[in-house]
C-alpha positions in Angstrom: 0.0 0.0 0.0 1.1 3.6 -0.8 2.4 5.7 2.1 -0.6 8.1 3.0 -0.2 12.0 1.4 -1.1 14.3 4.0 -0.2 17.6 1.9 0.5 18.7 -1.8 2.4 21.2 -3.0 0.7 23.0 -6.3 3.4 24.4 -9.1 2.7 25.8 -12.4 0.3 28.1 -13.4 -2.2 26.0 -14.8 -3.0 24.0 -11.5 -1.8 21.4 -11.7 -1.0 19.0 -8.5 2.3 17.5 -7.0 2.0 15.5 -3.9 4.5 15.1 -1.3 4.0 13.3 2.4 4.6 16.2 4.7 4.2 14.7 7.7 4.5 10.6 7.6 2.0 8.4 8.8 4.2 7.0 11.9 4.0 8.3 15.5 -0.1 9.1 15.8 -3.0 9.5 13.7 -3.3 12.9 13.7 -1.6 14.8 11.1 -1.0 18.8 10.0 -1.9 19.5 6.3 0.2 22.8 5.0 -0.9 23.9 1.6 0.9 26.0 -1.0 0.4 27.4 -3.9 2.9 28.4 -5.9 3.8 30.5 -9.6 6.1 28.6 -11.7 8.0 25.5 -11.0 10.2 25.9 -7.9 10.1 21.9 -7.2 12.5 20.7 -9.9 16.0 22.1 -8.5 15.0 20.7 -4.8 14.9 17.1 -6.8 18.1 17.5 -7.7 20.1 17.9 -4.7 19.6 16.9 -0.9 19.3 20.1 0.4 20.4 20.8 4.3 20.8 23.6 6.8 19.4 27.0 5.0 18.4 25.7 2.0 15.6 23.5 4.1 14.7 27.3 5.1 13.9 27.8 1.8 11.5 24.7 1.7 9.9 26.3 5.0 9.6 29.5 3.5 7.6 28.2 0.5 5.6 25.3 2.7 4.2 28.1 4.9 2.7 29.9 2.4 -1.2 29.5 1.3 -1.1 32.2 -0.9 2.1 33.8 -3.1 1.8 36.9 -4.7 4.1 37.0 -8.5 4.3 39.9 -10.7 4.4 37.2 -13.3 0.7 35.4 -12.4 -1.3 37.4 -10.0 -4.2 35.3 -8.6 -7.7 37.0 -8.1 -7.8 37.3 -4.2 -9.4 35.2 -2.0 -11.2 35.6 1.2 -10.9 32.2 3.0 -14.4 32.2 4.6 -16.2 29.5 5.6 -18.5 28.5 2.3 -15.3 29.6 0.2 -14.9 26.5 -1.7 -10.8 27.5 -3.2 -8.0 27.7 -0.6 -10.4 27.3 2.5 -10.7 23.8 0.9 -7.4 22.8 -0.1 -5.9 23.9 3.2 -8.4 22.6 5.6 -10.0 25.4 8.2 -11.1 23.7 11.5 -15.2 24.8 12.5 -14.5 26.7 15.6 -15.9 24.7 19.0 -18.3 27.9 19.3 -19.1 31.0 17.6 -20.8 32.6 20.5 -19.8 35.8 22.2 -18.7 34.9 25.7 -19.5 38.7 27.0 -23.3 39.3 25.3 -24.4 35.9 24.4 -22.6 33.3 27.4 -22.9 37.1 30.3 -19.1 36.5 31.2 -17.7 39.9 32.4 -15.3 41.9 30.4 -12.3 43.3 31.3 -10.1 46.4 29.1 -6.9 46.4 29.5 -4.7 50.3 30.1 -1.3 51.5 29.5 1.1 48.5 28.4 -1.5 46.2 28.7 -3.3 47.2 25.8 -2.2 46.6 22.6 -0.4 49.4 21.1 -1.1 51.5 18.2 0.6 49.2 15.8 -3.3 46.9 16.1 -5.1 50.8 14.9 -6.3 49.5 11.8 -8.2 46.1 13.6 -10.0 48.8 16.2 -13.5 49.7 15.7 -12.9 53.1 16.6 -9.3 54.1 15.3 -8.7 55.8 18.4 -9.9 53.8 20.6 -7.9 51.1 21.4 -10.2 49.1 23.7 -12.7 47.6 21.0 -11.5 45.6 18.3 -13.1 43.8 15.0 -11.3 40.4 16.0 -9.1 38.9 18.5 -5.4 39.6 18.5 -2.4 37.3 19.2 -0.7 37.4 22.6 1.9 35.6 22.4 2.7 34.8 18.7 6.7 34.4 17.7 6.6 38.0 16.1 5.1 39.6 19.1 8.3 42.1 19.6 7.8 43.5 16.4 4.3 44.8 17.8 5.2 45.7 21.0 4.5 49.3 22.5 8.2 50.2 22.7 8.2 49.5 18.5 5.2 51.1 17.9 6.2 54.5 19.5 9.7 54.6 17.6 10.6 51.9 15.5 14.0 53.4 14.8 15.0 53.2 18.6 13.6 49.9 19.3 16.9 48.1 18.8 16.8 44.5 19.9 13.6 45.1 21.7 11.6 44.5 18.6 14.0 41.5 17.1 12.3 38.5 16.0 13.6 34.6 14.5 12.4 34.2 11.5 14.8 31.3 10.9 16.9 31.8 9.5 17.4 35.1 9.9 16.7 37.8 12.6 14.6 41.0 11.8 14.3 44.2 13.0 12.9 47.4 12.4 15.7 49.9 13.3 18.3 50.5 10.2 21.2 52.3 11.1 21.4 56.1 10.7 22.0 57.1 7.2 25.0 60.2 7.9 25.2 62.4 4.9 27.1 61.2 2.3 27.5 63.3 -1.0 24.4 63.4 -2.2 21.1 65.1 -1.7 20.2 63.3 1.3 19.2 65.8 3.9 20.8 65.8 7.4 16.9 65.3 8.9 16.7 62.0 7.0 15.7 59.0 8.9 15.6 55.3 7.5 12.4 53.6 7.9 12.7 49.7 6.8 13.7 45.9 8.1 16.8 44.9 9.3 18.1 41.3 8.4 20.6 39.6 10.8 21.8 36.1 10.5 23.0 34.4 13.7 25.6 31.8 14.8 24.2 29.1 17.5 26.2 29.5 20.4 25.4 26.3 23.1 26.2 25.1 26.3 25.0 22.4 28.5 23.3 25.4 30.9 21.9 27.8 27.8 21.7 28.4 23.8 21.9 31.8 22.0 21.7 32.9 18.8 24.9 35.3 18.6 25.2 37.7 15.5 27.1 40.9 15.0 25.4 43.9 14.3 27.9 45.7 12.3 27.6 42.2 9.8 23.6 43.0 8.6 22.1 44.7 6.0 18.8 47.3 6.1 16.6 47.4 3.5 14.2 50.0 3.5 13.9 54.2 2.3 15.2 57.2 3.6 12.3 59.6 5.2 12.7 63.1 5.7 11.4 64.4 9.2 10.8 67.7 8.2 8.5 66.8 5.2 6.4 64.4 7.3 2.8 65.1 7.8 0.1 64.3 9.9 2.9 63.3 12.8 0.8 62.3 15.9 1.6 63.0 19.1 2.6 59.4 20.3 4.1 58.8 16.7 7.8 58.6 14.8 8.2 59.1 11.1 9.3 55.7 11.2 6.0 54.1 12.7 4.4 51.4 11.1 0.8 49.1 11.7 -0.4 45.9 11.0 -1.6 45.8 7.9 -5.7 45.1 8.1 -7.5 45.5 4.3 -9.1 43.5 1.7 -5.9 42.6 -0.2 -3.9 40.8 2.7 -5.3 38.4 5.7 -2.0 39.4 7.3 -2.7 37.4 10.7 -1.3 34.5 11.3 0.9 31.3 13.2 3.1 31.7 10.3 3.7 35.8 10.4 2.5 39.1 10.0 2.2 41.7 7.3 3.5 45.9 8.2 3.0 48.7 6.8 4.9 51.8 7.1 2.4 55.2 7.9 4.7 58.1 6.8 6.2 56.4 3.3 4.3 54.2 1.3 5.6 50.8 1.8 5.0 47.4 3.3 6.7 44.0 4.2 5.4 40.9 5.2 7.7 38.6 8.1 7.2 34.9 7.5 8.6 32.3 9.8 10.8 30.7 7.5 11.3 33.1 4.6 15.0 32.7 2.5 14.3 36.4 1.8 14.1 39.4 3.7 11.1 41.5 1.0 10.1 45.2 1.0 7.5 46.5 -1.6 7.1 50.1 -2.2 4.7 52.0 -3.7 5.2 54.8 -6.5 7.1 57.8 -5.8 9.1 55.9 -3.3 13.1 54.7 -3.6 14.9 51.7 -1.7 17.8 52.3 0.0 20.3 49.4 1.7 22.6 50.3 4.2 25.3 47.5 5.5 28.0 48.2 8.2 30.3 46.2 6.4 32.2 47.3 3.1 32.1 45.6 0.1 34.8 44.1 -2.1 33.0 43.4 -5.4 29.6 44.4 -6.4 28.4 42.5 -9.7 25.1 43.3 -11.7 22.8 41.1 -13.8 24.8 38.0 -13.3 27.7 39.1 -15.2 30.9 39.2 -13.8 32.2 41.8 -16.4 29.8 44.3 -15.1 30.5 45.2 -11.9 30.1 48.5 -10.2 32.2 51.3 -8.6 31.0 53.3 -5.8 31.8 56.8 -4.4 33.7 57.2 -1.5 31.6 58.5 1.6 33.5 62.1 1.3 33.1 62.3 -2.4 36.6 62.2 -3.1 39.7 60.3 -4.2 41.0 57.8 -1.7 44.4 55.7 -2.0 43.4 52.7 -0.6 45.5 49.5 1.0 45.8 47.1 -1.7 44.9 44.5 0.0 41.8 45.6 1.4 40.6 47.3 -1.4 36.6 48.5 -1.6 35.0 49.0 -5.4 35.5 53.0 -5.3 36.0 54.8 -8.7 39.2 56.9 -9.2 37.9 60.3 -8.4 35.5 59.3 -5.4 32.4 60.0 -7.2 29.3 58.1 -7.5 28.8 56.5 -11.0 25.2 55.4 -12.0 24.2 52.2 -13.4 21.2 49.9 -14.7 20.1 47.4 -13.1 17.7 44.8 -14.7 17.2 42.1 -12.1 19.9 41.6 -9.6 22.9 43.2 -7.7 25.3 40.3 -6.3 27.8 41.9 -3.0 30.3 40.4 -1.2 31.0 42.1 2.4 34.4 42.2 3.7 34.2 41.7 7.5 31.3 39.6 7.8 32.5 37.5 4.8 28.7 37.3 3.4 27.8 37.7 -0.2 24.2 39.2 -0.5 21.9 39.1 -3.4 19.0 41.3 -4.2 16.3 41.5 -6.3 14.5 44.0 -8.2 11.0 43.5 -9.9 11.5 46.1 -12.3 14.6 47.7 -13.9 16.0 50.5 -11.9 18.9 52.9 -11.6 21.3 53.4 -8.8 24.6 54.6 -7.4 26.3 53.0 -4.5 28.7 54.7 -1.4 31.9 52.7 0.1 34.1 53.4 3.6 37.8 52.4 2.5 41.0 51.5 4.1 43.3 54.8 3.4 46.9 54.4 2.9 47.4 57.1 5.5 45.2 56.1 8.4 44.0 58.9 10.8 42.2 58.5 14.1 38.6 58.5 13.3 35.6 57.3 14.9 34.0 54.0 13.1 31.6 54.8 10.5 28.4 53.0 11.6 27.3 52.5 7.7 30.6 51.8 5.6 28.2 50.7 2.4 24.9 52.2 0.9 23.1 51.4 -2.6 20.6 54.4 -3.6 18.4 53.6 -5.9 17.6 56.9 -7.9 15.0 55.3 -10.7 12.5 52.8 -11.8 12.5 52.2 -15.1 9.0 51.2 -16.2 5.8 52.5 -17.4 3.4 50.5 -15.5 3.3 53.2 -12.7 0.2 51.4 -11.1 3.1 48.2 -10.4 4.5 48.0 -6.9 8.4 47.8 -6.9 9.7 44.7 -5.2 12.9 44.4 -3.6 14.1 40.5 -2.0 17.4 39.9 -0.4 19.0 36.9 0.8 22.3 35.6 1.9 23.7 33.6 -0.8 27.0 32.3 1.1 28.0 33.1 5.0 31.5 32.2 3.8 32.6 32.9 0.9 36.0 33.3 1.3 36.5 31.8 5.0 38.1 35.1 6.6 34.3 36.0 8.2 35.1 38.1 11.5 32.9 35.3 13.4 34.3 31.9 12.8 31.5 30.2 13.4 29.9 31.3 9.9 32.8 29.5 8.8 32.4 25.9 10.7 33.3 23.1 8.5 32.8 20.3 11.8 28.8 21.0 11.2 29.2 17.0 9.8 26.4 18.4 6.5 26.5 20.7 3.9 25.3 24.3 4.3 24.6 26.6 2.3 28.3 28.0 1.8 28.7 24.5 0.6 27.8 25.0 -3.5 26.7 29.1 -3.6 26.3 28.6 -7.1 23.0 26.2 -6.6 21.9 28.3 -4.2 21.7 31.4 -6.0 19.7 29.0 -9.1 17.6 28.4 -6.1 17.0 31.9 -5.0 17.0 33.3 -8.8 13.7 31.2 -9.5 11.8 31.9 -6.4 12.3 35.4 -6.4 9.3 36.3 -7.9 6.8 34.8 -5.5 6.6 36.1 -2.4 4.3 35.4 0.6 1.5 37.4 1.5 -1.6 35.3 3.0 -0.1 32.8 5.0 -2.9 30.0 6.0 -2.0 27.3 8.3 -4.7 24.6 9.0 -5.3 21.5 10.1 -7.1 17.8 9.4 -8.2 14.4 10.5 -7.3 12.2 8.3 -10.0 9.0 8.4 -9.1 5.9 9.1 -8.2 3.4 6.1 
């Protein structure tokens, strides 16, 4: 007898199915059924190779999805009620025990919760009455894996949260504070403020007594855009240019096991955290330009997959640096900023941190990148706490109405094997990592980059007895 399926995985646009046992039929009869749905055929490359460490991450990422959004294939959405007969079928929604109201219908007494008890403003959108935030449309999560990111001290001032609003995604760790964006030569203005995620990826550090998840700040890389303080409107008393809510409308169920869905209130922008996502993912709307900050400088910055094209940056002062050969950042001659096209990818490897970085762009752009450097001459400074920044400066498209989409992902966490945390670097691990073949992982990363998750569903079913 065939082994029992107890999930599918959908690929290719025209529906049809590809079965795979997700959870096997051994230790209990009750099994979890995860359903996915996703645009164009991710499956084939994961047949190829026996995949470990992040590149099961990736597998996570796509398994915990019930609904992926493509530029390519946009599904109509769905709203997964209870007679819908589409995804509310194929991943199964348990009846709940009872749909009674325990305060008017059952005559238990209510409570309502003050100060840092209540949920803060980040929940606006779910209240009946915006500002009131003592009634709400539907109950909230209390203690859900991404609860930092919601918590009062985030809410108030995302950009001084700090590790306060860090969450595991697995594999990464996010935050919500980029680093302060100094003025470089450009027209940035010195009341600019970076509004965006942070991504972080951690070394396990373990003892008999305790574990941690150790990472060094200085080694991650923001993605987000730069708001100006001054030009902000409609600031609220209890509110940062940098604030954000949970993101409540008819295009995006945004609550769930699996992650949440934010959107920034003073730029026009949004991201959705998903427990398991390869990809950190930002989409903005029109008018609005990415910028990535790192505090790590780069060696070698390659566009479109071609190792021929590969850009310069300017130097932080906007002029001509002799560098130390051997530590040598991409900076043009003069130290000024060159512009280039971009028509899918940037591919950067970071000196310290030894990480190479690939992003994504749903649309062609332009854009100019800054570098720290290693002078000849040293002089006492203080550290610059961001040594590397990409601007972009245009989208090049004429479907205005299209959201831009930026995705990054670590691609290697050694690529070289001088990473200033060894541990990136541990060969002993006794399986392959990602580091392992960065090539296969970037095919891997290359196809998937134009689905990303926005609905996540998670359900469950009894499966009946043969």
């Amino acid at each position: 007898m065939s082994p029992r399926q107890y999930g599918s995985i959908s690929s290719g646009s025209d529906g049809d199915q590809e079965s795979v046992e997700l959870i096997p039929p051994h230790g209990g009869n009750v099994a979890r059924t995860i359903d996915v749905q996703v645009s164009g055929d991710i499956l084939g490359p994961l047949k190829e190779r026996k995949w470990f460490h992040y590149a099961l991450a990736v597998l996570l990422g796509v398994m915990s999805v019930g609904y992926l959004h493509s530029r390519f294939h946009r599904p109509q959405l769905v709203d997964h009620g209870v007679e819908d007969d589409s995804n509310a079928v194929r991943v199964p929604m348990p009846k709940p025990l009872s749909s009674l109201d325990p305060i008017s219908d059952l005559g238990f007494r209510s409570t309502k919760r003050s100060g840092l008890a209540s949920p803060s403003k980040v929940w606006q959108q779910f209240a009946h009455d915006k500002n009131d935030q003592h009634e709400f449309t539907k109950p909230l999560p209390t203690n859900a894996w991404y609860m930092n990111l919601l918590s009062h001290k985030a809410a108030k001032n995302p950009s001084s949260a700090g590790e306060v609003a860090h969450v595991y995604s697995i594999p990464y760790i996010v935050g919500v504070s980029p680093q302060n964006p100094k003025n470089m030569p450009i027209t940035t203005t010195s009341t600019s403020i970076m509004a965006g995620i942070d991504l972080f990826l951690p070394v396990m550090k373990a003892s008999s007594k305790n574990m941690q998840m150790v990472f060094d700040k200085q080694n991650g890389v923001s993605l987000g855009a730069l708001v100006d303080q001054k030009k902000v409107k409609n600031i609220g008393e209890d509110d940062a240019p940098t604030s954000y809510h949970v993101i409540n409308d008819e295009s995006s169920t945004s609550i769930s096991p699996l992650g949440v869905g934010l959107q920034w209130n003073h730029v026009d922008m949004k991201s959705f955290i998903v427990r398991g996502m390869p990809y950190g993912t930002v989409a903005y709307g029109k008018d609005v330009l990415p910028t990535i900050l790192s505090g790590n400088r780069p060696t070698s910055i390659i566009i479109d997959n071609d190792e021929s094209n590969k850009m310069q940056c300017g130097s932080l002062t906007g002029k001509p640096v002799e560098q130390v050969p051997s530590m040598k950042a991409p900076i043009s001659k003069d130290g000024k900023a060159n512009t280039y096209t971009v028509e899918n990818e940037l591919v950067f490897h970071l000196k310290q941190s030894d990480f190479t970085w690939a992003v994504f762009f749903s649309k062609p752009v332009k854009l100019r990148c800054f570098s720290d450097a290693v002078p000849m001459v040293s002089v006492a400074a203080p550290s610059e706490e961001v040594q590397f920044r990409v601007d972009v400066i245009e989208v090049l498209s004429e479907d205005d109405d299209d959201e831009l989409v930026v995705r990054m992902a670590v691609a290697s966490e050694c690529t070289t094997g001088r990473s200033t945390m060894n541990g990136h670097c541990d060969r002993t691990l006794g399986y392959d990592t990602v580091s392992t073949n960065m090539e296969k992982y970037l095919e891997i990363l290359r196809k998937g980059k134009d689905s990303y998750p926005k609905n996540p569903l998670v359900g469950g079913d009894f499966p009946k007895e043969d």
